[in-house]
mmCIF file of the C-alpha atoms, coordinates in Angstrom:
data_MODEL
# 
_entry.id   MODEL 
# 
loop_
_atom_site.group_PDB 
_atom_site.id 
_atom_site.type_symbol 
_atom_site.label_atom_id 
_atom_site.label_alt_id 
_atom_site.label_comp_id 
_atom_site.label_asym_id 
_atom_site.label_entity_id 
_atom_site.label_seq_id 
_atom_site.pdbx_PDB_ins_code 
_atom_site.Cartn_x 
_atom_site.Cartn_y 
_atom_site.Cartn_z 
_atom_site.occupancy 
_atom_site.B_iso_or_equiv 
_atom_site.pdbx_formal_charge 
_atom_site.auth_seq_id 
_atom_site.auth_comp_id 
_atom_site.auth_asym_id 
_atom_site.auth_atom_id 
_atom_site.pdbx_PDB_model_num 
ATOM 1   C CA . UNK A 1 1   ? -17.815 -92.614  -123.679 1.00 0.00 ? 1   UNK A CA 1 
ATOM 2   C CA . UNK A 1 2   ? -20.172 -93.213  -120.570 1.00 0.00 ? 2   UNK A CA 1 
ATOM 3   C CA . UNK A 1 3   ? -23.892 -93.850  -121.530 1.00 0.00 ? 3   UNK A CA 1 
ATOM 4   C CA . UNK A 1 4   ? -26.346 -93.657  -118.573 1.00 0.00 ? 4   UNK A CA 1 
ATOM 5   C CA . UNK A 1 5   ? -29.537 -95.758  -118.950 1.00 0.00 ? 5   UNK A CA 1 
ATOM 6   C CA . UNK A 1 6   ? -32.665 -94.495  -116.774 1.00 0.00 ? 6   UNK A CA 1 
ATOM 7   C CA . UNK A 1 7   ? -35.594 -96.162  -116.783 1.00 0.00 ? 7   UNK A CA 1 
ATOM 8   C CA . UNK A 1 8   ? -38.932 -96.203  -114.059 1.00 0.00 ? 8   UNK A CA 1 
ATOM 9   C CA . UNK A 1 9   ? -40.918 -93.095  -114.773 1.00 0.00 ? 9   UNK A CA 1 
ATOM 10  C CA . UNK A 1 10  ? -44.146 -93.496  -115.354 1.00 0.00 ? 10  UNK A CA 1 
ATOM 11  C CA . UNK A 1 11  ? -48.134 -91.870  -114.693 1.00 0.00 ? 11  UNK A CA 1 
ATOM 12  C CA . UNK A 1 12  ? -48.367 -92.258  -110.741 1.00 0.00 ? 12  UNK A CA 1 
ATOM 13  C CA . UNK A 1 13  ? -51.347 -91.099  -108.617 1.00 0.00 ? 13  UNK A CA 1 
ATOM 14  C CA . UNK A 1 14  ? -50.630 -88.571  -105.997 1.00 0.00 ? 14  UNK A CA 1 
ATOM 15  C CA . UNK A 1 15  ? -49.638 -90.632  -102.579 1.00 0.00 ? 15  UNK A CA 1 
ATOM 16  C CA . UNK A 1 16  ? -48.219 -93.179  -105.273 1.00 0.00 ? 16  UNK A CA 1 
ATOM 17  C CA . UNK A 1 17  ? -44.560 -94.764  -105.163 1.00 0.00 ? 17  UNK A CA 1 
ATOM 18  C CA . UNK A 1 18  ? -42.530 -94.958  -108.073 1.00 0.00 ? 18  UNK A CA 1 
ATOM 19  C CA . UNK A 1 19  ? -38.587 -96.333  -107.968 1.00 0.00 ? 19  UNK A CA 1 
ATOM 20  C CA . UNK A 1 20  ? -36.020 -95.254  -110.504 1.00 0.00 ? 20  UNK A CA 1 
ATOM 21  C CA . UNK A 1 21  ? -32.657 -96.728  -111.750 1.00 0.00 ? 21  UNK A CA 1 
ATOM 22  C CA . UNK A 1 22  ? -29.893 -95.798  -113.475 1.00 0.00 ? 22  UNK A CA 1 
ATOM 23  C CA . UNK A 1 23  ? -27.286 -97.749  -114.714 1.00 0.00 ? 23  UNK A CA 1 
ATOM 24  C CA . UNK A 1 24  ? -23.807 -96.675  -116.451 1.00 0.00 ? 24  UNK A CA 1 
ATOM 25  C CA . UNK A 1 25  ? -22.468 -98.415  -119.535 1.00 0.00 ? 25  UNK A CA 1 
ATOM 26  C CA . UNK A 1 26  ? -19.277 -99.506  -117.674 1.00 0.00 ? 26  UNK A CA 1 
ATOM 27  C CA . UNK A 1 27  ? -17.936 -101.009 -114.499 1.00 0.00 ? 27  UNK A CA 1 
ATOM 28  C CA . UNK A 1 28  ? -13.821 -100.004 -115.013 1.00 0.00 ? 28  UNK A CA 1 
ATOM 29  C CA . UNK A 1 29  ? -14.668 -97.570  -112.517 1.00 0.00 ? 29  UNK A CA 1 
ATOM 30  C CA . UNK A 1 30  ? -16.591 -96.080  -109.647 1.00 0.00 ? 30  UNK A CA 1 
ATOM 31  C CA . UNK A 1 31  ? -18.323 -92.861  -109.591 1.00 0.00 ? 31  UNK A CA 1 
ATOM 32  C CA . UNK A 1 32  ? -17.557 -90.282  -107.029 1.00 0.00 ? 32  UNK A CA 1 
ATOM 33  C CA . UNK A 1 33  ? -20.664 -89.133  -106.867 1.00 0.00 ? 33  UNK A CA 1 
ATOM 34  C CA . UNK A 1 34  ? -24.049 -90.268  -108.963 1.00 0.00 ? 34  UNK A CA 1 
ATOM 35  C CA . UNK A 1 35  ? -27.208 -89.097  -107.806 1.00 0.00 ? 35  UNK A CA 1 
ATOM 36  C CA . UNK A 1 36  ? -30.486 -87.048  -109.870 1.00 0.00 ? 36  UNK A CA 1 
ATOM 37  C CA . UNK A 1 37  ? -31.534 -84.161  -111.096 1.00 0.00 ? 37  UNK A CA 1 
ATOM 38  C CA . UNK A 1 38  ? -34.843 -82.792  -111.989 1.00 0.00 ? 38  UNK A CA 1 
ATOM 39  C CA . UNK A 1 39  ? -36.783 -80.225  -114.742 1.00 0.00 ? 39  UNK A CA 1 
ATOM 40  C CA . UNK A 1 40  ? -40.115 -79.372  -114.666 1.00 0.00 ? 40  UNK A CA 1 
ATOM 41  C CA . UNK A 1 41  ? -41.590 -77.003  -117.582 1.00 0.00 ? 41  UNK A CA 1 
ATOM 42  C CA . UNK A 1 42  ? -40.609 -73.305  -117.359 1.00 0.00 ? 42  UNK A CA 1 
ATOM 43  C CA . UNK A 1 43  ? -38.166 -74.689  -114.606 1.00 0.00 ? 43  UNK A CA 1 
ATOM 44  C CA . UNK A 1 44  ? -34.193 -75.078  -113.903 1.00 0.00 ? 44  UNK A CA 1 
ATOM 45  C CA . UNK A 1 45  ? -33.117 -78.432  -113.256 1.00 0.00 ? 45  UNK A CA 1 
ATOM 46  C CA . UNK A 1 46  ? -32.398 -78.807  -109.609 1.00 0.00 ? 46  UNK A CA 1 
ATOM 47  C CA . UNK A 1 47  ? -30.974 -81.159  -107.665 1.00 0.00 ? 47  UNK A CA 1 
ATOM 48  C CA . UNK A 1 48  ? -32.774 -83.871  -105.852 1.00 0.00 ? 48  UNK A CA 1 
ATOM 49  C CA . UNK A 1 49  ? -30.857 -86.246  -104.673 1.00 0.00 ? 49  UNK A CA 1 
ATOM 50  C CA . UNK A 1 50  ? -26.903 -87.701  -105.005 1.00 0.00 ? 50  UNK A CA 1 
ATOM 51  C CA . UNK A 1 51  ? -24.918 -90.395  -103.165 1.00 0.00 ? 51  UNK A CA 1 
ATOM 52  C CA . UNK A 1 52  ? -20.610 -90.386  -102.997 1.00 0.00 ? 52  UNK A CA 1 
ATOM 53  C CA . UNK A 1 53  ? -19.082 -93.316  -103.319 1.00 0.00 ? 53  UNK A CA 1 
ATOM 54  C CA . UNK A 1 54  ? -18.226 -93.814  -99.480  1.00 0.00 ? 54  UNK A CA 1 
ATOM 55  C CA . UNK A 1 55  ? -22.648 -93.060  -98.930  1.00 0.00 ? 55  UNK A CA 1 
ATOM 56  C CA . UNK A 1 56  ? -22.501 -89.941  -97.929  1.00 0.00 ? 56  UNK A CA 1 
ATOM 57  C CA . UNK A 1 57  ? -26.135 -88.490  -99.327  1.00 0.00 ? 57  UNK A CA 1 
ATOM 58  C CA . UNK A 1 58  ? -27.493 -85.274  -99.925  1.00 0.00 ? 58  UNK A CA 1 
ATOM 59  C CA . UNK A 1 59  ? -31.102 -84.659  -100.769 1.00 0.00 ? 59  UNK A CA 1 
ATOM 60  C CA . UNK A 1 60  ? -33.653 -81.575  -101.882 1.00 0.00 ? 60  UNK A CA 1 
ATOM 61  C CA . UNK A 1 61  ? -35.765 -80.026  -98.648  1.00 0.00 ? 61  UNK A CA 1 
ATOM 62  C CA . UNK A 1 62  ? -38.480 -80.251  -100.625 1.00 0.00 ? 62  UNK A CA 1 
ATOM 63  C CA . UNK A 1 63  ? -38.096 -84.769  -101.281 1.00 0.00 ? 63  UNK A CA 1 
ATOM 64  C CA . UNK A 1 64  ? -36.431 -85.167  -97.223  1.00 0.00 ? 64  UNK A CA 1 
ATOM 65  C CA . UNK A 1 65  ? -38.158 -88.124  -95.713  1.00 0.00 ? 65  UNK A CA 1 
ATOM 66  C CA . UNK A 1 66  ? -40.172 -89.344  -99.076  1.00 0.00 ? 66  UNK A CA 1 
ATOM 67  C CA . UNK A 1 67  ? -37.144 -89.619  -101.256 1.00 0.00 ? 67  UNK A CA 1 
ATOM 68  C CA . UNK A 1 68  ? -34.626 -92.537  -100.643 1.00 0.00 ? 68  UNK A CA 1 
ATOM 69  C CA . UNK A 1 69  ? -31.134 -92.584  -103.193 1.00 0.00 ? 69  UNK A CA 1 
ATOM 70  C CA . UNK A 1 70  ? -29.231 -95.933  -103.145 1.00 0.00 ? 70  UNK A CA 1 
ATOM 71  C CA . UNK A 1 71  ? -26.346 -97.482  -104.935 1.00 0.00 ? 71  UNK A CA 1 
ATOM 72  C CA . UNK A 1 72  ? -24.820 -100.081 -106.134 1.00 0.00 ? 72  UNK A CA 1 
ATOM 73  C CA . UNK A 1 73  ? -21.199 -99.462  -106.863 1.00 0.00 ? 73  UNK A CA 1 
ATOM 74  C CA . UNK A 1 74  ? -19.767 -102.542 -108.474 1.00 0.00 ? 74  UNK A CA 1 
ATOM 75  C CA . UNK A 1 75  ? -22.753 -102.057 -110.950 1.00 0.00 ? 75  UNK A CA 1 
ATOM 76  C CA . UNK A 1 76  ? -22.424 -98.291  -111.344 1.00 0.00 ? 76  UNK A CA 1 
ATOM 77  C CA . UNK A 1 77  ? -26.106 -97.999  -110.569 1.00 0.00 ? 77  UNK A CA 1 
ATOM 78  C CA . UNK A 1 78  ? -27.795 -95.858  -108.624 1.00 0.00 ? 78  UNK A CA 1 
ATOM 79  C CA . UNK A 1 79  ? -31.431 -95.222  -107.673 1.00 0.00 ? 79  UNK A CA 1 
ATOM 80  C CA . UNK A 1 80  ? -34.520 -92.991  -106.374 1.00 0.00 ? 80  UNK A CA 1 
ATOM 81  C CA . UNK A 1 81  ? -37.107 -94.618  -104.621 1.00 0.00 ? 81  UNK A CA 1 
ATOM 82  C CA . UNK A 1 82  ? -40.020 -92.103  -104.096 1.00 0.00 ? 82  UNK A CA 1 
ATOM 83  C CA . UNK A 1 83  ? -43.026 -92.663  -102.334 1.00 0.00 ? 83  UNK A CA 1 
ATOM 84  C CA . UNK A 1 84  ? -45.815 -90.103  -101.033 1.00 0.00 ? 84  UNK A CA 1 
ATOM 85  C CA . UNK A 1 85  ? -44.972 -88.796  -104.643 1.00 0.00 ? 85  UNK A CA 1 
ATOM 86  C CA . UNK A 1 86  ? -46.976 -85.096  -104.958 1.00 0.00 ? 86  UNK A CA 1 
ATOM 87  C CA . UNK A 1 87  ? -48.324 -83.133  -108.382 1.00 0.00 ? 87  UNK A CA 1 
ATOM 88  C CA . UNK A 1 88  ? -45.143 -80.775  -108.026 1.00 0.00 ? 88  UNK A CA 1 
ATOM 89  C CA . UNK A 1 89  ? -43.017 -83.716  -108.396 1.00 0.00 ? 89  UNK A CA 1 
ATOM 90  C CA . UNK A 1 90  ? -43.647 -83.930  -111.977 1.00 0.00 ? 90  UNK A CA 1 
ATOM 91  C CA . UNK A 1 91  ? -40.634 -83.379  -113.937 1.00 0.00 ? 91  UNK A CA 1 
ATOM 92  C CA . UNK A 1 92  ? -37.941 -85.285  -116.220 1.00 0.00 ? 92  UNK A CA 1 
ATOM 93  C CA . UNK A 1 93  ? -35.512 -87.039  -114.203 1.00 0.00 ? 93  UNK A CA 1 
ATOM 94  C CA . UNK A 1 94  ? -32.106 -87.478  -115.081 1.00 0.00 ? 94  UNK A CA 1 
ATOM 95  C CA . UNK A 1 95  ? -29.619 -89.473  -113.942 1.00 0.00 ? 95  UNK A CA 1 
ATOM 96  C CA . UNK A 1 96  ? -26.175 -87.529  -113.055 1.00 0.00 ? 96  UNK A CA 1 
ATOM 97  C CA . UNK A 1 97  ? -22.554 -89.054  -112.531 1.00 0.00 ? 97  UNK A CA 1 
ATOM 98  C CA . UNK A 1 98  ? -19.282 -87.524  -111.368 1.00 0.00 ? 98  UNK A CA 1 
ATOM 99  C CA . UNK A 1 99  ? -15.778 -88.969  -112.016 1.00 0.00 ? 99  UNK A CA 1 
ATOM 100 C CA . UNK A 1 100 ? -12.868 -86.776  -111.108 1.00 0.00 ? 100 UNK A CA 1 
ATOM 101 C CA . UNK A 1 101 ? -13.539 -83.651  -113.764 1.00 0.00 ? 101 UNK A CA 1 
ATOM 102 C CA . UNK A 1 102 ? -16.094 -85.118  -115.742 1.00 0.00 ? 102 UNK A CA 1 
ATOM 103 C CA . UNK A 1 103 ? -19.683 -85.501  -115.719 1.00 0.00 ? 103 UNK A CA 1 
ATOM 104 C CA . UNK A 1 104 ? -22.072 -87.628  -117.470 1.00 0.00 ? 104 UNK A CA 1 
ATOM 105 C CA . UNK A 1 105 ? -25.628 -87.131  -118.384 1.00 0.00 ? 105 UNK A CA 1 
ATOM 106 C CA . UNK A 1 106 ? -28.374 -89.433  -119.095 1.00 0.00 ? 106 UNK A CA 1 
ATOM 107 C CA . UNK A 1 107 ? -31.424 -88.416  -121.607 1.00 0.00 ? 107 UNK A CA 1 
ATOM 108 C CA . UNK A 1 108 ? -34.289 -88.557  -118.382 1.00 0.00 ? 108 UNK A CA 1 
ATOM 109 C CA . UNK A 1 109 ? -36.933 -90.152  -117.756 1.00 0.00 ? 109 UNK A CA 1 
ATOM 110 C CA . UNK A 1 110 ? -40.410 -88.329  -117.071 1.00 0.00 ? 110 UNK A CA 1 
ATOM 111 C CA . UNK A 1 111 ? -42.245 -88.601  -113.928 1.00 0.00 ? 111 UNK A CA 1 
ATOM 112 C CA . UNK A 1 112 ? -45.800 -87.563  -113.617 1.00 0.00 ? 112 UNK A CA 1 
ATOM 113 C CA . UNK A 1 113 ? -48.022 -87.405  -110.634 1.00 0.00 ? 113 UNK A CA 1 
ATOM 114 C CA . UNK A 1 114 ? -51.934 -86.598  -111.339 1.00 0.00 ? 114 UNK A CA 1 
ATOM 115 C CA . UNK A 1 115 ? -54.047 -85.042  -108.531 1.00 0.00 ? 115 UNK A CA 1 
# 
């Protein structure tokens, strides 16, 4: 089975950066789409950001122009590099990845931003 490893979270002040990575427990393959999703309490996860495999990238309104997804796809890695971070970007992270019908989860990583 896929394991996905995330790692970067952290205490950040508000205006802070913070840059997160994921990495998948094998390389036999490439993803069609990785990317990351995000809870806050009392919330549904949402989407905030995913990458194909070809680059193509969508991203939340709410993170356009602060949020930046990359990848690495010989590594199965992929990435969130957030700056201008906010208070109402606190939330657990987790790292998502697509390959044909399945999908793999990792545990998250939590992400808070003090005022």
């Amino acid at each position: 089975q896929v394991q996905l490893v995330e790692s970067g979270g952290g205490l950040v002040q508000a205006g802070g950066s913070l840059r997160l990575s994921c990495a998948a427990s094998t390389t036999g393959f490439t993803f069609n789409t990785m990317g990351w999703y995000r809870q806050a309490p009392g919330k549904q996860r949402e989407l905030v950001a995913t990458m194909t495999s070809g680059g193509s990238t969508n991203y939340a309104d709410s993170v356009k122009g602060r949020f930046t997804i990359s990848r690495e796809n010989a590594k199965n890695t992929v990435y969130l590099q957030m700056n201008s971070l906010k208070p109402e970007d606190t939330a657990n992270y987790y790292c998502n990845a697509r390959f044909s019908a399945v999908e793999f989860w990792g545990k998250g990583t939590l992400v808070t931003v003090s005022s």
